[in-house]
Every structure is written in C-alpha cells, then in structure tokens.
C-alpha positions, 0 to 999 in steps of 0.5 A, spaced: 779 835 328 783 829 330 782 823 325 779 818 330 774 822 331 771 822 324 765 820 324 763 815 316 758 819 312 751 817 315 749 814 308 754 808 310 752 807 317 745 807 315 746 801 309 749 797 315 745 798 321 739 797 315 743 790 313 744 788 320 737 789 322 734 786 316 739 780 315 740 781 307 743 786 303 737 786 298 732 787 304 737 792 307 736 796 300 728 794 300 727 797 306 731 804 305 729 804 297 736 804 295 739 799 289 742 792 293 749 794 290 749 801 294 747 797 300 754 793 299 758 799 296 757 803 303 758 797 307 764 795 302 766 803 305 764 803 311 770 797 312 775 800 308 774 806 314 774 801 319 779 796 316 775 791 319 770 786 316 763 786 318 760 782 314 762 776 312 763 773 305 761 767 305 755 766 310 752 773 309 752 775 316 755 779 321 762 778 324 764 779 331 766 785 328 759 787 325 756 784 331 759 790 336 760 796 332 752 794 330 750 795 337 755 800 339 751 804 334 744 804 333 742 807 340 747 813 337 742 813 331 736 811 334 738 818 339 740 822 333 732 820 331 729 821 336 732 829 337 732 830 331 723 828 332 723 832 339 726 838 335 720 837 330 715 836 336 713 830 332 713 823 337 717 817 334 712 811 331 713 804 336 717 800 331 714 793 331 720 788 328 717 780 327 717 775 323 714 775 316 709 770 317 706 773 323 707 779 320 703 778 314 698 773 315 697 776 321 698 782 325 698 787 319 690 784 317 689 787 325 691 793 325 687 797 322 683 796 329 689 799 333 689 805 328 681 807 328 682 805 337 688 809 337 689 813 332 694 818 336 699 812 336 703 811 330 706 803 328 711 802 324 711 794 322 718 792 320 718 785 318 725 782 319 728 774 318 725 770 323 732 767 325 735 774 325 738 774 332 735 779 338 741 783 339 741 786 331 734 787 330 735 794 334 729 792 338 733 793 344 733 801 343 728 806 345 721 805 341 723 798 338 719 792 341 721 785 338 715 780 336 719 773 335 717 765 336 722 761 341 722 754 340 722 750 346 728 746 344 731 753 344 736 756 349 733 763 351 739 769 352 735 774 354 740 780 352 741 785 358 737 791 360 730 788 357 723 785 358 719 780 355 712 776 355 709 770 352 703 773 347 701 767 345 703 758 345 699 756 338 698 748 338 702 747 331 699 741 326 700 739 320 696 741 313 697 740 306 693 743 299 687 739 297 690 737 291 697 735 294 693 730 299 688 728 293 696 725 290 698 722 296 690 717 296 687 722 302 689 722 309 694 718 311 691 712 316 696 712 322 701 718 324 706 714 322 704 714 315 707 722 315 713 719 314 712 716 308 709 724 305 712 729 302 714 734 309 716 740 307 721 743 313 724 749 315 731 751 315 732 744 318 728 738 321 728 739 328 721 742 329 717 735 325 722 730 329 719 734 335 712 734 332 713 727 331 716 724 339 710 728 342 705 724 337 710 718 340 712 716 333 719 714 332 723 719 328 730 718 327 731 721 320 726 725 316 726 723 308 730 728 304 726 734 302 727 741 300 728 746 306 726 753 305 729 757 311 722 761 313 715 758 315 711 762 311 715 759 305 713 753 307 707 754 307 706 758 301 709 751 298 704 747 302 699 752 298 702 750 291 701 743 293 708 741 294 707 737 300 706 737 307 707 743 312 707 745 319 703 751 322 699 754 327 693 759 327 699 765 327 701 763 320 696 761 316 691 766 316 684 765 313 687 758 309 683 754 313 677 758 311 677 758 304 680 751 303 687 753 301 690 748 306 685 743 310 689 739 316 692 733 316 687 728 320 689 720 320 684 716 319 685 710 325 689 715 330 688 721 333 693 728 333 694 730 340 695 738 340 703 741 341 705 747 343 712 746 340 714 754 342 711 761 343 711 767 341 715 772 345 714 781 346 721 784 348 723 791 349 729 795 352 726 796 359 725 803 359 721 803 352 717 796 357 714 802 360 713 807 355 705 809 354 706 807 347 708 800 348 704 798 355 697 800 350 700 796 344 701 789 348 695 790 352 691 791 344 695 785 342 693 781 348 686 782 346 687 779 340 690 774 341 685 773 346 680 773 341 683 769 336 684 763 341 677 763 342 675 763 334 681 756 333 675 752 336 671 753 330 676 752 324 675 746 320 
C-alpha cells in the first residue's frame, strides 16, 4: 500500500477530533473517558505522522494546521459512524453541542420533557466551550446541531453550507448573592454606583462596558476584577458571594426563586432592559431539514416560549 495513503490508528484521530471539539485536553479525556495524558500522547502522535503541529503549545488551541485537518476529517468520521449505525439498523442520536450554562441551568432540567413526547428521538447533549469556535464543534456534520450566544458586538461568520435561527434575546442584568449586597450596604442607589462594586467579568469587560452605555452611564474602564473565561463560572462565584455578575433567565436557572442570587435594583434609578446577544441554533443545511432536527427546534421554541412567558414572575 502506498505510504501516503496510510491512515493514523483511530484512537489518535479520536483524541484530536475530541480536543478539537471540546477546547481542552482534559475535556477531550472526559468526554472519551480516557487519562488526559492519553489525549496528549495521541495527539503528540498523530503530529509526529503528520510532522505537523496541530495544537499549539502556548495558547492550548488549534494551529491552522489543526483547524484544516480538524475539518477535513470529521465529516470522514462522522460518515464511518453514521455507516457503521445504518449497518446496525440503529438511527444515530441528534447531538446538540452548547455552552455549559445554557446546557446545565437550562436545557438539561427540559428534556426529560422532549423524551417522554418523543421518545423514538435519541439527544445526545454535549456541552462544549462557550468560546469554541463553530467550525470545530463538528456541528457542521450530519446530526449535529450547535446552540451558541452571539453577542451583537460580534461579527457573524456563518460557515458555508449551514443554517441558523435566533431562539431566544434574553435582557441581561445584573445579580448578586444576598450576603455580597448585605457587605456592599444594600443596593446601590444609582447605576453608576455599579462601578464602585465588585463586577465579576467573563474573559473580558466588554459585555459590562456595553451593559453600562445602554443604561447611559459613562464606562471607560471597569475597576480591576478577576475573570473567569465562562458565564456559568461567573455566576457560580456571584453565588458564593464574590461580587456582582451579568445574567439572563438561560443561565440562572431557579437562583431567583430560591434566593441564591436576587437582581441588582438601585434604589433612585431605574434599569432598562437590554438585550446584549442572542442565542443562536446551526446546523449543516442537510441535517436543517432532517425530521430529527426540525421536531427538536419546533420543541425548543416552545420552551422558550414558555419561559418568556414565565420571566414576568421572577422576582
């Protein structure tokens, strides 16, 4: 057989799709129930074939190499599955890739729902980072759907041969735990006196800058606070008290009912709502229109539906 037709074992081409599309190795080991250090191995392997980096050292992502190689061949593996299932007579499951807050806070607790309706659909649900960029989350393959929140400061590159829909444009605003606004005196008296609490941000300030223009309060710099990269994390230390974070109904799940978190509300001003983003369904074109999917979205907009129509009674 000719030597540049030699295909790397499968069990390497498996740990890097499986980085690629979970953004860590450690995930990438999770997801394949594997030792972290036999996700690096393979793909220290898969390199030396290759002899090529696809990861890079420094940054923990893709090179450009990885990037092309990680698309090239998931629809390859992605067919090999789905053959591999049509022999078996067995439909491969809809995998549904999110961001780990809206995955856990709030499609998990549904779809029990969408079983009992459906129960001849199978859903795999596969969080994955919130900032893993669309082309590797291998939702552009057959039976991958992608649920992801665009900001509208963000540019939208649509990769080609897709589809997409706006599910939902939650307001976004402010909450803290009870005993972190019992340390700041209660709630602040104006908007601006935000500036002077403990924000908790994300991977960068930009999401609180555009909160505070559309509440027309100057914000040129944030004080210096910790970042922690991902909005569930945020919130997880908004619960323990750490300071004050950004959310939406999506994220917080039942923290508002039970108390764990309560919404900033100053005193002499009043908050407008803002919708900083929207949360966004892809899909290669041909799984847009696969029975599976169209029956998932009409379900998911239903809840969404429901859920808007619930927000007017949190506190």
């Amino acid at each position: 057989m000719d030597q540049r037709y030699r295909i790397p074992p499968l069990a390497m081409l498996n740990a890097f799709t499986a980085f690629a599309r979970t953004g860590g190795i450690r995930r990438a080991a999770a997801e394949l129930r594997v030792d972290h250090a036999a996700i690096s191995r393979h793909i220290r392997d898969l390199e030396n074939i290759l002899g090529t980096p696809l990861r890079d050292k420094e940054t923990g992502t893709l090179t450009l190499a990885g990037h092309t190689y990680y698309s090239r061949i998931t629809p390859l593996l992605e067919e090999l599955a789905t053959a591999t299932a049509d022999i078996r007579n067995h439909t491969p499951p809809l995998t549904i890739t999110c961001a780990h807050g809206f995955a856990y806070h709030w499609l998990l607790p549904r779809l029990s729902t969408f079983r009992r309706a459906h129960p001849q659909l199978e859903i795999m649900l596969r969080p994955v980072d919130a900032n893993t960029a669309f082309h590797v989350t291998g939702v552009e393959t057959d039976n991958h759907a992608h649920i992801g929140y665009v900001r509208d400061d963000a540019p939208l590159a649509e990769p080609r041969n897709t589809r997409s829909m706006i599910i939902a444009r939650p307001d976004v605003f402010p909450v803290a735990a009870p005993i972190c606004l019992t340390e700041l005196g209660g709630q602040p008296r104006t908007t601006a006196d935000l500036l002077r609490a403990p924000l908790l941000q994300e991977e960068d300030e930009a999401e609180w800058k555009l909160w505070f223009h559309a509440q027309n309060v100057a914000c040129t710099k944030l004080p210096a606070a910790t970042r922690l990269w991902q909005a569930h994390i945020t919130l997880a230390a908004a619960r323990a008290g750490e300071g004050i974070a950004l959310g939406n109904i999506f994220l917080l799940g039942n923290d508002l009912e039970t108390g764990h978190l309560v919404r900033v509300q100053p005193t002499q001003t009043s908050l407008r709502e803002v919708a900083l983003g929207a949360y966004l369904l892809r899909a290669s074109t041909a799984t847009w229109e696969k029975k599976s999917l169209i029956t998932f979205r009409n379900w998911l907009l239903e809840q969404v539906e429901l859920e808007t129509q619930n927000t007017s009674t949190l506190p």
